[in-house]
C-alpha positions as CSV (number, residue, x, y, z in Angstrom):
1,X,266.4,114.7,44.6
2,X,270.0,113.4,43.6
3,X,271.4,110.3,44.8
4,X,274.5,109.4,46.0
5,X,276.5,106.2,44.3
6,X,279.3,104.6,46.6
7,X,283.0,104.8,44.4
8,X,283.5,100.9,45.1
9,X,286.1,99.4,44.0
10,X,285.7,96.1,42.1
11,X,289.2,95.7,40.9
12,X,290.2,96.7,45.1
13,X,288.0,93.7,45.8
14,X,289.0,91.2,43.2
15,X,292.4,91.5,43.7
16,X,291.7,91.1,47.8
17,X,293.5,94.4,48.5
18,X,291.5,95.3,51.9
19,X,294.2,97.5,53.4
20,X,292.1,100.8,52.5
21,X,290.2,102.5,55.6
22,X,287.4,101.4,54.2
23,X,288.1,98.0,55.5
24,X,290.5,98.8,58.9
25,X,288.8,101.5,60.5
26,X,287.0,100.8,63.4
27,X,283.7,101.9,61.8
28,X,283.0,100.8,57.8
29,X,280.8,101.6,55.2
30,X,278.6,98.5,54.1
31,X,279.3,99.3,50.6
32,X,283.4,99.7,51.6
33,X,283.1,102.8,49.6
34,X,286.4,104.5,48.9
35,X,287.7,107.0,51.3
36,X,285.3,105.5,53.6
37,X,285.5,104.6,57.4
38,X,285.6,106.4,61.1
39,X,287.1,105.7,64.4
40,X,283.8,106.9,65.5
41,X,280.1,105.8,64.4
42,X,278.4,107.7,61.6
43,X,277.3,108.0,58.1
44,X,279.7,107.6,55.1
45,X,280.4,110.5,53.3
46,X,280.2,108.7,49.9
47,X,276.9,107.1,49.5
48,X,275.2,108.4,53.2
49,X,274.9,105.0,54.7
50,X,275.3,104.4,58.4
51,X,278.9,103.1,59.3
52,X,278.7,99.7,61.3
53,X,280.7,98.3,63.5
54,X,283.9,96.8,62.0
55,X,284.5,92.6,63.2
56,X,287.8,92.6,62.0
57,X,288.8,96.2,63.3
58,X,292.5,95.8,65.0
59,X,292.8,98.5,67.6
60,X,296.6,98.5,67.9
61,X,297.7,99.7,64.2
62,X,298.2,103.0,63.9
63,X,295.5,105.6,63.2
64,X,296.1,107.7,60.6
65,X,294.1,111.7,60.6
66,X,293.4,114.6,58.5
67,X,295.1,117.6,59.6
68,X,292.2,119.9,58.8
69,X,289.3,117.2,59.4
70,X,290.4,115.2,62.6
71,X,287.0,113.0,62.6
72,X,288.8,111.4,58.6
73,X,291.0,108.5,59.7
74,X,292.6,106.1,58.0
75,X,296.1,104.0,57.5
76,X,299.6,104.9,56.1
77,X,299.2,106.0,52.8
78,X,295.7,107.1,53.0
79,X,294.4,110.6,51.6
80,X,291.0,112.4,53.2
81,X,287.8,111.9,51.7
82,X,287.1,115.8,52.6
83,X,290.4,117.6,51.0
84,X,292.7,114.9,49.7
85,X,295.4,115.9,51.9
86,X,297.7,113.5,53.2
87,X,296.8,111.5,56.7
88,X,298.8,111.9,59.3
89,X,300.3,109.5,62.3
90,X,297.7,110.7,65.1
91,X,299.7,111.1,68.4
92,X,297.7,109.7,71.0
C-alpha cells in the first residue's frame, strides 16, 4: 500500500501568498496541496482527500481551465496538476 503526501507549501504559507487555486477555487484541499482545488466537489489529486467547500471562494474572478482536462481549474498563471499545461481563460 503506498501513500500519498500532499506537496504543501510552507514557504507559500509563511510568506501569505494564497493566490494559488489551492486557496481560490471554489472547492480546496484541507491540506491546500499544490495544484490543488475544483470548481466542482471531489477528492484532491495530490494526497486523495475530499475537497470542501471553500468560505472565502469569490465567484466573480475569472476561472481559469486545462485545455485537455476541463474538470483542472485554477487562476491566471496557474499550470494543471494532470499535464502541466497552461490554464486557460474559461469562456462561460
Amino acid at each position: 500500500m503506498g501513500l500519498a503526501s500532499c506537496t504543501f507549501s510552507s514557504k507559500q504559507e509563511e510568506d501569505g501568498d494564497k493566490t494559488g487555486k489551492e486557496y481560490t477555487s471554489q472547492y480546496i484541499c484541507p491540506m491546500h496541496c499544490e495544484g490543488s482545488g475544483s470548481d466542482a466537489p471531489g477528492q484532491c489529486p495530490v494526497c486523495g482527500m475530499d475537497y470542501q467547500e471553500n468560505p472565502n471562494y469569490k465567484s466573480d474572478q475569472e476561472v481559469y481551465i486545462c485545455p485537455m482536462h476541463p474538470e483542472i481549474t485554477g487562476v491566471a498563471g496557474d499550470s494543471c496538476s494532470k499535464c502541466g499545461m497552461a490554464l486557460e481563460l474559461k469562456n462561460e
